[in-house]
C-alpha positions as CSV (number, residue, x, y, z in Angstrom):
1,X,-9.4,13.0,69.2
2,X,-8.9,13.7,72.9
3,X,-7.5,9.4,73.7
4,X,-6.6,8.1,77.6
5,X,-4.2,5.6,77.7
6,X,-4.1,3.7,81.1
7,X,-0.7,2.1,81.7
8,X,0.7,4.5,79.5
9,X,3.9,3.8,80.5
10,X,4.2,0.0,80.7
11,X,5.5,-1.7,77.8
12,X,2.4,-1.8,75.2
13,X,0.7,1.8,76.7
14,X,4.0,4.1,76.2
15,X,4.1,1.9,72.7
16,X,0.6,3.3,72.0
17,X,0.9,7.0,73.1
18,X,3.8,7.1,71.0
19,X,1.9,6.1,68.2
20,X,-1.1,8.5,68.7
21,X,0.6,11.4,69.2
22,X,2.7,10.9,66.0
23,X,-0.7,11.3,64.6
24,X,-1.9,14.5,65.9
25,X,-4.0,13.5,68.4
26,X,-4.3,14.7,72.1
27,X,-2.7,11.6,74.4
28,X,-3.0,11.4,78.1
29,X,-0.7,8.3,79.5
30,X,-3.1,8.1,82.8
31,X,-1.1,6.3,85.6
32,X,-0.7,5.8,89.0
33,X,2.2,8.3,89.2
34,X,0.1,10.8,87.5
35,X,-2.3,10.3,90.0
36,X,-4.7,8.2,88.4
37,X,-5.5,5.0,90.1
38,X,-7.8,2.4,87.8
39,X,-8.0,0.4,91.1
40,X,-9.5,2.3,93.3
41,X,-11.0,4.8,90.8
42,X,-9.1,7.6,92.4
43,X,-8.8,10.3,89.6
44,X,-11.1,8.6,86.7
45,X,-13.8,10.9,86.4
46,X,-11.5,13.8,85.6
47,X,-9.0,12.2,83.1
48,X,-11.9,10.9,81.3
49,X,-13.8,14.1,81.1
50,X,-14.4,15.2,77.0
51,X,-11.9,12.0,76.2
52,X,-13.2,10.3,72.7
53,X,-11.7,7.0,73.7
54,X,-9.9,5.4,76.5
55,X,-7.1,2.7,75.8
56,X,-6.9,0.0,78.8
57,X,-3.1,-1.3,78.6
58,X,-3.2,-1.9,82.4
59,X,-1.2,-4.8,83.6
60,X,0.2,-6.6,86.6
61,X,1.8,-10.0,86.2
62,X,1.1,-12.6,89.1
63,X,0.9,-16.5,89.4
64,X,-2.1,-15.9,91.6
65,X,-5.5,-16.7,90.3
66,X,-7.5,-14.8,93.0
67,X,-4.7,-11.5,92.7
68,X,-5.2,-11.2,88.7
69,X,-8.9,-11.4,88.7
70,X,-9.5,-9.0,91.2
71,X,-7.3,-6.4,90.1
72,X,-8.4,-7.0,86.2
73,X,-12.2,-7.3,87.2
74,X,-12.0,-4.5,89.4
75,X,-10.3,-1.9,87.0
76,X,-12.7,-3.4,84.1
77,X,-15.4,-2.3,86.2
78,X,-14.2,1.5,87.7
79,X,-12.9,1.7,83.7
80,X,-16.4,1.2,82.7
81,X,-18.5,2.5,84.8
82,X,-16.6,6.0,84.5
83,X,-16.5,5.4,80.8
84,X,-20.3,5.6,81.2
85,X,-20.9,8.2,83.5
86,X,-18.6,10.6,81.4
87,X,-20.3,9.6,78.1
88,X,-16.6,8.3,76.3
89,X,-17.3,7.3,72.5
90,X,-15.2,3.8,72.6
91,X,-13.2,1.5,75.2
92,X,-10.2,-0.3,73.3
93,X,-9.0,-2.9,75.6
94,X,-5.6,-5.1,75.3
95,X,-6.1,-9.0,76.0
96,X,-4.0,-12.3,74.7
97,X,-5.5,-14.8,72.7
98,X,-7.3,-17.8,74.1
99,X,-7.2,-16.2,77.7
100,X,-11.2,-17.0,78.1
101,X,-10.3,-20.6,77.1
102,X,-11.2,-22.8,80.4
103,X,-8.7,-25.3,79.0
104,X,-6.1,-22.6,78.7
105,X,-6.6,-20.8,82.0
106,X,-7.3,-22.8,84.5
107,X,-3.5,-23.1,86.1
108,X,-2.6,-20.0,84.8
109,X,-3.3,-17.3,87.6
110,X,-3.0,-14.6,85.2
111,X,-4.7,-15.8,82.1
112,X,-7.6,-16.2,84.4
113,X,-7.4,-12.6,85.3
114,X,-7.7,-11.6,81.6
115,X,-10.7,-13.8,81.0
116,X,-12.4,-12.0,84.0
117,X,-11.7,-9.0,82.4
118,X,-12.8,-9.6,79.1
119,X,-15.9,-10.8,80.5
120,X,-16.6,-7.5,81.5
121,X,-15.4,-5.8,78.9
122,X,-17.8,-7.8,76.9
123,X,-20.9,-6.5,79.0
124,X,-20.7,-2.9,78.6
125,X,-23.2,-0.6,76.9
126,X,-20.3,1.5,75.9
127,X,-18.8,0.8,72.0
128,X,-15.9,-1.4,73.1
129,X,-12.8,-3.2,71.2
130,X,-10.8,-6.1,72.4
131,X,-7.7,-6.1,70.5
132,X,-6.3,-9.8,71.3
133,X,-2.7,-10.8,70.0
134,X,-0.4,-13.6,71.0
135,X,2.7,-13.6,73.1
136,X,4.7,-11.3,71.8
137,X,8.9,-11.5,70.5
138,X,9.7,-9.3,73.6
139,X,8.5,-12.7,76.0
140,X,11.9,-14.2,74.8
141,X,13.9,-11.7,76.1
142,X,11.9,-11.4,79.5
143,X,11.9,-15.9,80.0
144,X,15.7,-15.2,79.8
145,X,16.5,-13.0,82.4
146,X,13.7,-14.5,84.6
147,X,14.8,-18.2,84.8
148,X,18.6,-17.7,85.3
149,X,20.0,-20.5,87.9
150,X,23.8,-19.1,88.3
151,X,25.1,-19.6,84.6
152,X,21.9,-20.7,83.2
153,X,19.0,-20.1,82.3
154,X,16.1,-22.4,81.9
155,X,13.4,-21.8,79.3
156,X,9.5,-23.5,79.2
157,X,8.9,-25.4,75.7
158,X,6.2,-23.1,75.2
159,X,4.4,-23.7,71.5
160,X,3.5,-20.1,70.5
161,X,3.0,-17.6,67.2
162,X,4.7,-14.9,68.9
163,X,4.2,-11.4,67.3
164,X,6.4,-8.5,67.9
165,X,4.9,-6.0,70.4
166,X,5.1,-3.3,68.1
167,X,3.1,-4.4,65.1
168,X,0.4,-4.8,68.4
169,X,0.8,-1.6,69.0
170,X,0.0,-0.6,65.7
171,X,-3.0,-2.5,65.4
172,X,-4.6,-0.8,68.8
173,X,-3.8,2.5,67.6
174,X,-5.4,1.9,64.0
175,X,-8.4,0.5,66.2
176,X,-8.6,4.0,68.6
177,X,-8.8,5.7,65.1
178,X,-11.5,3.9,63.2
179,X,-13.8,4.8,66.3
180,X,-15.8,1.6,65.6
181,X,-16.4,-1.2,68.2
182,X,-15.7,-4.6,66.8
183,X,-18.2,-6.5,69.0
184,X,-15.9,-10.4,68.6
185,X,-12.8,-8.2,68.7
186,X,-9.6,-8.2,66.5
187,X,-6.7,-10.6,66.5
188,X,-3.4,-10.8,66.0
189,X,-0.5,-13.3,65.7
190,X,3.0,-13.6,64.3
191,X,3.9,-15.2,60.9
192,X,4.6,-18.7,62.2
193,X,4.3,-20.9,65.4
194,X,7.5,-21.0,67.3
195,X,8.9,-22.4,70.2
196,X,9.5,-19.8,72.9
197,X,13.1,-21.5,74.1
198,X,14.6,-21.8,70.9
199,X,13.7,-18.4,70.5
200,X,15.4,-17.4,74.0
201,X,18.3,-19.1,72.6
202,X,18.4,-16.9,69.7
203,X,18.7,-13.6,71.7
204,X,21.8,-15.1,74.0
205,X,23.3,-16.0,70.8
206,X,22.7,-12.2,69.3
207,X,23.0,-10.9,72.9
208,X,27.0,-12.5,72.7
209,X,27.6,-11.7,69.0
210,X,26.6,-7.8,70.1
211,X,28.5,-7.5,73.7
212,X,26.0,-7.2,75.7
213,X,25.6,-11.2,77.3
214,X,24.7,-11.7,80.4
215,X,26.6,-13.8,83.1
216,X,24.6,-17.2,81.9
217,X,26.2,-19.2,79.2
218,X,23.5,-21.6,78.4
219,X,19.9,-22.0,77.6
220,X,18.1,-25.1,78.4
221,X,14.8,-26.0,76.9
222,X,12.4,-27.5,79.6
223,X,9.0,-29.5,78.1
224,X,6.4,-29.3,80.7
225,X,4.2,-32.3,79.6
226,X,0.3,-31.8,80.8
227,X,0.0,-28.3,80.3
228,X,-2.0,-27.6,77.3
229,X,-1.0,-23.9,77.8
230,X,2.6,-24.7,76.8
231,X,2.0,-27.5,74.3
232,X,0.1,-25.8,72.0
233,X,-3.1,-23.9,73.5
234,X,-1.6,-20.7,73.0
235,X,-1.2,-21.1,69.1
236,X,-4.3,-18.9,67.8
237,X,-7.6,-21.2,65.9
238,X,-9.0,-19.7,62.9
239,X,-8.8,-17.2,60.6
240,X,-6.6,-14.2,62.5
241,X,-4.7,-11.6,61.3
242,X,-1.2,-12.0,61.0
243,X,2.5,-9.9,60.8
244,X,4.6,-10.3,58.9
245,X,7.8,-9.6,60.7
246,X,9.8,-12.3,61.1
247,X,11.4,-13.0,65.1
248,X,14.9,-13.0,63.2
249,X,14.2,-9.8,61.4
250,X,12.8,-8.3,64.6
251,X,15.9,-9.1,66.3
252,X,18.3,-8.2,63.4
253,X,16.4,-4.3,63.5
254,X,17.4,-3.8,67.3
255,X,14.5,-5.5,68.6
256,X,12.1,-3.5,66.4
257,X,9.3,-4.3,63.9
């Protein structure tokens, strides 16, 4: 199979390629430094050309509403529309689960963004997959460096069943593969809910027992009452697939799963 990956080399598209050329198949990671620009359309047409499937890992992280939902809606758009015109077999498209939740989005710029693209995912006459998941181990790591106030760092109690980024991976690639569109999408979460700073917590601790600490010494757990999004709107409803890979073991392998 000839398989675009757009963002291929963010941190879910460069997980993807990987996976899919291990396989045999012919991967282009489709960027803007490779001169392929989802946003404007610039380059589309011709990295789509004979492709069997196109993978959509694009992402840009931003706290405004109006930001994420025009870039997400617009790329959607170009993504399908050129997916049309050049006759491509299947769209697989990475999203989060309960994005499209009004309750969920609504003060969350870039959940809202996701929704909006979904929606037009969803409305496409081309066989397409939404492979949803939910925040993945790798968040952790990322609320650590992000909230550091001199020597420490302050962590959202964010109720989650995080998953480890590459059992996601996996499950997009298997879905390129099978070739079908699963109109509802497929889902996937982690083995148990969690909370995201007791899980920030655990990396310092492993990031001092290995060397590599940062200049913080302490991890404080903030509740932010009133935001379903944090107190359990994130955890998935349902029957959804889950890993099995623990956050422990995950961070015991070197951070892989």
């Amino acid at each position: 199979m000839k398989i675009i990956v757009l963002g291929g080399s963010g941190n879910m598209g460069r997980r993807v390629v990987g996976l899919l050329l291990g396989t045999g198949h012919e991967v282009v990671a489709a960027s803007r430094t490779s001169g392929v620009d989802a946003y404007t359309g610039s380059g589309l047409a011709e990295v789509f050309h004979g492709a069997d499937a196109v993978v959509d890992c694009l992402n840009l992280v931003s706290v405004s509403a109006a930001t994420c939902i025009d870039f997400y809606d617009t790329t959607a758009k170009n993504i399908i529309n050129t997916a049309e015109q050049e006759a491509v077999g299947h769209l697989v498209c990475v999203s989060i689960i309960n994005a499209r939740n009004p309750e969920i989005n609504k003060r969350m710029g870039y959940y809202r963004g996701k929704a909006a693209q979904e929606a037009r995912y969803q409305n496409t006459k081309v066989p397409t997959t939404i492979v949803r998941s939910t925040q993945w181990f790798e968040l952790a790591e990322t609320l650590l460096q992000q909230m550091k106030f001199g020597p420490i760092s302050v962590v959202p109690r964010m109720q989650t069943q995080p998953v480890a980024a590459d059992a996601v991976a996996r499950l997009v690639a298997s879905s390129v593969e099978s070739g079908k569109s699963a109109a509802a999408g497929v889902e996937l979460a982690g083995p148990e809910p969690r909370d995201m700073a007791q899980l920030a917590r655990l990396v310092f601790k492993n990031n001092a027992a290995t060397g590599s600490r940062g200049p913080h010494s302490r991890v404080i757990g903030v509740p932010v009452p009133g935001m379903k999004v944090l107190n359990g709107g994130l955890l998935p409803s349902g029957a959804v697939r889950r890993d099995p890979t623990t956050f422990e073991q995950w961070l015991g392998n070197g951070r892989k799963a």
